[in-house]
Structure formats: C-alpha cells, structure tokens
N, C-alpha and C positions, 0 to 999 in steps of 0.2 A: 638465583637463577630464575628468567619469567618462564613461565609454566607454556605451553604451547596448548590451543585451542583444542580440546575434544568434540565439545559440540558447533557442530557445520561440517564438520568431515562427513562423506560418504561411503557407502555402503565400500566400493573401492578399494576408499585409503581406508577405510578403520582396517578390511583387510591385509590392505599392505599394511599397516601397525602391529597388525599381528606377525606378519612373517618378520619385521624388523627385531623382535624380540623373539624371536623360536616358539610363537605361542600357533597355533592351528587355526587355519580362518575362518572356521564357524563360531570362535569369539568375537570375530568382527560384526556378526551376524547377531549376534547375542547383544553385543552392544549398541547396534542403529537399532534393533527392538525393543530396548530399555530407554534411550535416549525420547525414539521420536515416536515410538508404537503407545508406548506405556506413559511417556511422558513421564519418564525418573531420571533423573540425573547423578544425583546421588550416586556414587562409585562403589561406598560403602553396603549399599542397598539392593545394590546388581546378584543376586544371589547365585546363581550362576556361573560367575564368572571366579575362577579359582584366586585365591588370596594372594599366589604369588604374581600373577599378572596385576591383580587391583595395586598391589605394592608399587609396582611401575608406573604403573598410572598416575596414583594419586601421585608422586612422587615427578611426574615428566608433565600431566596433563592439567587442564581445568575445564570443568562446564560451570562454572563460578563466573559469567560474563557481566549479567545484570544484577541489581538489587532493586527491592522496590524502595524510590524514595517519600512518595507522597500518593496518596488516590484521593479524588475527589469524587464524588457520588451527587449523581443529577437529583435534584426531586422532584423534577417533571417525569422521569424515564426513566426505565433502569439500565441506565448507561452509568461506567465509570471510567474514568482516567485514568492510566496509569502514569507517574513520572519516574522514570528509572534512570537510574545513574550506571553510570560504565566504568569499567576498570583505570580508566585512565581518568577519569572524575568529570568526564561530562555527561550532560542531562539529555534524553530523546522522555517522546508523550506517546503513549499507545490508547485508545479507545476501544471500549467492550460495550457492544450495544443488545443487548436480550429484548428480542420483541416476540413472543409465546415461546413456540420452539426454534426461532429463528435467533441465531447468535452469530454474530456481525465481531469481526474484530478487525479494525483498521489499523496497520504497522507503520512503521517508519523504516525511512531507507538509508536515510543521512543524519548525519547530526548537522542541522542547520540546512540548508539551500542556496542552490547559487542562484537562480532561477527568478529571484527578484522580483516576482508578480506584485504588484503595485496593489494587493487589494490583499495580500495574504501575509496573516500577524509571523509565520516560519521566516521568511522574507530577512524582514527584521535581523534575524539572525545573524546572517549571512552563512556562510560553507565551514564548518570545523573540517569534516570527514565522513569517507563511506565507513558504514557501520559495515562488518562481516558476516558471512554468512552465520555463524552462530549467537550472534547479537541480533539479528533479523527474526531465527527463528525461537530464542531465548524470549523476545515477549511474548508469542506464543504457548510456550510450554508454560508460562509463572502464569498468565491468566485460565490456562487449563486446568492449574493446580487450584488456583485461586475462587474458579465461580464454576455452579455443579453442571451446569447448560454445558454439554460441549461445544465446541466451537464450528460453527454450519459454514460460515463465510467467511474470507477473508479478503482485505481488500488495501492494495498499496495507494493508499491517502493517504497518508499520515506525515511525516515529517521527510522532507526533501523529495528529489526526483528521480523516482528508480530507474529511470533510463541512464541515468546519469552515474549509476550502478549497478550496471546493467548485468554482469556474468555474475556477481552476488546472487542477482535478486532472484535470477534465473533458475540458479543452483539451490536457492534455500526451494521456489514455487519446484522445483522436481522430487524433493524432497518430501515435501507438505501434498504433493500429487501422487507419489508413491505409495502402492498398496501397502507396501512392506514399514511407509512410515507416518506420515498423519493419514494416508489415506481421505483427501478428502480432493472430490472427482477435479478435472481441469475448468468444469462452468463455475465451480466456487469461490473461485481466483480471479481477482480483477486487477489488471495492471493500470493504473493512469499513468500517464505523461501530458505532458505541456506542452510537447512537440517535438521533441529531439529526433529530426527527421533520419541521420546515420541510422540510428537503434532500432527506429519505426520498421523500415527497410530489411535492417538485420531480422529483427524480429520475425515478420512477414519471410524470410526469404529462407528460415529455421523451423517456418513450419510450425511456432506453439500455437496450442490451443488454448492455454488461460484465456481468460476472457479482456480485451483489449478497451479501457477508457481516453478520449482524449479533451483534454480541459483546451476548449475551445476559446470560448466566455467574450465570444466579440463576433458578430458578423461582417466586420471587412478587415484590411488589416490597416487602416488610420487607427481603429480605435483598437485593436489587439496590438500595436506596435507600443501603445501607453500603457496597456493592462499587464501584458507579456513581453520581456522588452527583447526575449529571442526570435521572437514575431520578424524581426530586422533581418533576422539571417535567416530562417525559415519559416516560406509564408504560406498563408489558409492553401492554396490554392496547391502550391508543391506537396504539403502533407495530406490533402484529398487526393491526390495525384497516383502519392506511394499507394494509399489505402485504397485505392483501386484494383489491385493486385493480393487483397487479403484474401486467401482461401475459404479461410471457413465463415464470413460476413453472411452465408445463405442460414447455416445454423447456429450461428453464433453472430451476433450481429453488434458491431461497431454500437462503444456505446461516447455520446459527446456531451461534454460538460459544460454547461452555463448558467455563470454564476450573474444573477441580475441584481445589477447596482441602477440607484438612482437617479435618472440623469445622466446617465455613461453608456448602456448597451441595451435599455429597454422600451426603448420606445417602436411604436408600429413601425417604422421602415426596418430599426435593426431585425424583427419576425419574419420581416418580408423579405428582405436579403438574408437569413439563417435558412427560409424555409428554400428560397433558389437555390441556395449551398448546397443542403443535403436533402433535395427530393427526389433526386435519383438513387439514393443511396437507401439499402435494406440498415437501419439502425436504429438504436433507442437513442432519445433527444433527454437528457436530463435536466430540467430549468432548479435549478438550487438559489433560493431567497439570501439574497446577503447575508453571512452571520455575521455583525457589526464588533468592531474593534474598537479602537482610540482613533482610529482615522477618519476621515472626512467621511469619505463612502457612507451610504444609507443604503438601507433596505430599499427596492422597489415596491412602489405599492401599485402596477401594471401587472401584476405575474397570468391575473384569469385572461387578461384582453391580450398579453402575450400569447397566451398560449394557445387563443382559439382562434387567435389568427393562423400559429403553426398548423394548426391539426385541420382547417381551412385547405392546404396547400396542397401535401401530398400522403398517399396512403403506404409509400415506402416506410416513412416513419413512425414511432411509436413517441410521442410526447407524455414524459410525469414529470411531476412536483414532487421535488424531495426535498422533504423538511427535513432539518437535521437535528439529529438527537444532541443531548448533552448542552447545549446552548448557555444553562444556567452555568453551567463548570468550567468554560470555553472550550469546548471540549468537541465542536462542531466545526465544518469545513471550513477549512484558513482561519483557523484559532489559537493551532498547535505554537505553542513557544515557551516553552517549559518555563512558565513561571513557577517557584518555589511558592511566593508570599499569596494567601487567596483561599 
C-alpha cells in the first residue's frame, strides 16, 4: 500500500486527520508543531502524540519524502548544495547560503522546467513534475536539521518555475509564513518567476505579500524572445502592465532579475532601454554576472558601466550586483541540474 503524504498537510487537514480516526483535533495541532515548529518528523519522536494514533500513522502516512543524495561544499563560501532524491527516484538541488547571521536557502519547485531559458543549465532538463507541497517544504526542514544557522531567508530560485506551481508553492510559503509554523515573516520569502503572466495577475489580485521577483534578463522583447522563449506569448510590456496594479510595490517593492551575458543584453543601449522600462517603477534592479556553464554564453565584463548608466536614469530604482555564492559547486544562478558525477 503507498503510504499517503503527512508532511505538506495543513493545520486543517491534519485536523480533519484527526477526526477521520476518532482521534481529538488538538493532535492536529501537536502535529503541524512537531512537523514545521520543531522541525521533527520523526513520528516515533512526537512524544506527545499517543502511541495508538502514531500506530495509524506510521502505518497510513509518511514524512519520508526526500533523502539526501550528494552535498557539495563551496570553498569560496560557505554555501552548500543539497542533491536529494524523491520517492519516486528523481533528483531536485537545494542551495544553503550562510553569510554571518544571514542564512539564505534557495528551494526548488519542479523537478526540471518547462521554461527553457536559453542561458539556464535547469533548461536542459526539461519538465519531469511539480514537486508537493511537502517535497518543497521537506528541503527545508533536512537543511535545518542539517546546518546550526537557522534559516533567515528563503527564496524560490532553484529548480523550475513556481508559478508554474503555483497553489503548491503558495501553500508550502503560508506555511513557512505561519507563526504556528516556520514562522518566518512574508519579507523573507521571495517568489521569482519568468513571467507567467495568468499567475502574476492571480497573485497580485490574492493579495500576497511574500516578496515578488521577476527574471527579466533582456531589455526589449527581440532579445528576451531568445533568452525566454515565453517572452512570445507574454511580453515586457503586458507583465509591466499587470505589475502596475501590485499593492504593496510602495513597501515592498518589485524586485527584477538581470542576468548579464556577453554580447546579448549588456551593452549601453540595453541600460538605456532597462532604465526607460522601469523608471517609473518603485523597485530593486538586480544585475546578476553570468554564472557560466558548458554553453556559449560568457560572463559580461560591462557590469560597472551597466550599471552607472542605470543609476544615471532614475531615483525610483534601487540598482545591486549580486554575485552569486557557490559558483565553484555550480551551485549558483542557472547552474541547478542535479548532476551526480562532480
């Protein structure tokens, strides 16, 4: 018999799980406390929880989602990889970045991507499946157990397009927002997307407050229709459009991702057309240095004269350079591809 998912359930249903077996729904309570409070999974470890209900459990459920299968450790940083394997025997990458008391963990949404960005090793892949809500928040809990930093930030970069799983992703960040469970506030949460304009809208029209990225990485849409090949069906101009309508952009403020390749999006005019883009717009500009692959692409070596052209233009926006950790482990933006061998 397969075992049916315990961890991703909600405060809710673990209740209604109780009342399904005659058990009292403050074990429901006892359980989202131990799962996402405590960070135990362990069923056997739940001390609390009476022995004839654990019986059921271990016996109906599992929080058994992930394993770790490989970590690679930077020796630039102290970031490290996670590669974990899923029940069904495929591979997703998680990333744990410690910089003093700041501890960064970048998750995965999918196993692989449909999304096809022409500059990112996930690509490659292509779409296995959306991961579940308790596969999403399962590499969080093994790197909690794992490294003594708890975890400050969390940010969906990592493997596939969480828009593109979208009520998962939603449902694990209420979770991870909830006082009662990681308790960590809605600023520490960062959603990217590539553009999935429906979800942008949804999102925006749902009222969340995590904090919104959008991997831009082209100033017109000739060259974002090569980089992003969804760019075709949803262009710069339609998703500046939706994001006009973002509520909280005054304290919370649009963050936009560009990833500067050689030769392809960094030269002075693409600055000049990025900074007419978004200079009306209250947001942070994130210019991110190619982290090179087996592909053509190269780093830019424009990034300073990019950028003091942006900051040149308007005082709406906030322009940084974000260098990315882990680089030696590939372990850095659009690297993820669960390589074993390395």
């Amino acid at each position: 018999m397969n075992k049916i998912d315990l961890l991703g359930l909600s405060l809710l249903e673990l209740s209604d799980l109780c009342n399904k077996y005659n058990h009292p729904n403050f074990h429901g309570e006892q359980l989202y406390d131990w799962m996402y409070k405590k960070k135990i999974i362990d069923i056997y470890s739940m001390s609390n929880i009476p022995d004839a209900f654990k019986k059921i459990l271990l016996e109906n459920y599992t929080t058994n989602l992930l394993s770790i299968e490989k970590k690679l450790y930077s020796k630039n940083d102290n970031t490290i990889k996670y590669l974990f394997r899923t029940n069904d025997n495929n591979l997703i990458e998680s990333v744990s970045m410690i910089d003093n008391s700041r501890h960064t963990v970048c998750i995965s949404s999918q196993i692989g991507c449909s999304v096809n960005c022409s500059f990112c090793a996930t690509a490659k892949m292509g779409i296995i499946r959306n991961l579940n809500i308790g596969e999403i928040l399962k590499q969080l809990i093994i790197i909690s157990q794992e490294r003594e930093e708890p975890i400050s930030n969390i940010v969906f970069m990592g493997m596939g397009e969480p828009f593109l799983n979208y009520n998962n992703v939603i449902k694990s960040c209420e979770i991870m927002n909830d006082t009662k469970g990681f308790n960590l506030s809605s600023k520490k949460i960062t959603i990217s997307t590539s553009g999935i304009l429906p979800k942008i809208k949804q999102y925006i029209k749902e009222n969340h407050k995590y904090k919104l990225a959008i991997s831009l990485n082209a100033s017109n849409n000739d060259t974002r229709d090569k980089l992003i090949p969804i760019n075709k069906k949803w262009k710069i101009e339609d998703i500046l459009l939706a994001l006009s309508e973002y509520n909280f952009k005054k304290y919370r403020p649009i963050m936009f991702e560009y990833v500067l390749i050689k030769g392809i999006n960094d030269f002075e005019k693409n600055a000049l057309e990025l900074g007419k883009l978004l200079k009306n717009i209250n947001c942070k500009i994130n210019i991110i240095p190619y982290n090179e692959t087996k592909d053509d692409y190269k780093r830019s070596q424009n990034i300073d004269a990019f950028v003091s052209v942006l900051n040149k233009m308007s005082n709406n926006y906030r322009v940084f350079i974000r260098w990315s950790k882990g680089q030696d482990i590939d372990a850095a933006c659009g690297q993820l591809a669960t390589q074993i061998d390395g």
